[in-house]
N, C-alpha and C positions, 0 to 999 in steps of 0.2 A: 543498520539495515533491518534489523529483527522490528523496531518499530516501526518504519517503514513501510511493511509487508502488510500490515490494519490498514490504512487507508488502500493501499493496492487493490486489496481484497474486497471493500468495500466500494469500491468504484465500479469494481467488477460486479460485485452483484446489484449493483442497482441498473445497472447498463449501461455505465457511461465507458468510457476509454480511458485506463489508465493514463497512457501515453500523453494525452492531451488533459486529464486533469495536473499531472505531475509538470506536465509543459507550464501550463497554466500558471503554477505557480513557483517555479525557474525564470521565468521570462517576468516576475515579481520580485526577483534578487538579484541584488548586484552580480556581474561577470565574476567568474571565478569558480574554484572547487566546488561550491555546494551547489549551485546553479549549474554545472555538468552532472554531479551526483546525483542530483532528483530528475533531468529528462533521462538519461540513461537507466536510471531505476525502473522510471515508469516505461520506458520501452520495452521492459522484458518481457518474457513470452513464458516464464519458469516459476512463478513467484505461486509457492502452496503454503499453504496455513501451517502442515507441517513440517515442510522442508526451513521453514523460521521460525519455529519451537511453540505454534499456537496449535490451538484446537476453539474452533465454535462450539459454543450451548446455546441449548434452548432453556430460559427463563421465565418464569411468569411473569418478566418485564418485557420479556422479548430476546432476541438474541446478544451473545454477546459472546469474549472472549477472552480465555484466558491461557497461558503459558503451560506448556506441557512438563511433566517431571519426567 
């Protein structure tokens, strides 16, 4: 789940829809656990950078992310 929460996050900030990216790519995996695990993931309405242990930087590459101590 903690990996999970990057692409969430990043869906989000570009504007797309979690929901329908993570669908997106559930409805690309056989039926089964991990294919319920990623639309119900990307359904949530909770998912913060810190509530799953990241934190954003600013880079002189650009943004990016790394895990909080």
């Amino acid at each position: 789940m903690v990996g999970l929460a990057l692409p969430w996050i990043v869906a989000q900030r570009l504007g797309a829809s979690s929901a329908a990216v993570f669908g997106t790519v559930a409805d690309g995996l056989p039926d089964g656990p991990i294919a319920t695990l990623m639309k119900d993931f990307g359904a949530r309405k909770d998912i913060t950078l810190a509530a799953f242990g990241w934190e954003l930087l600013a880079t002189t590459d650009g943004p990016d992310f790394r895990p909080l101590l």
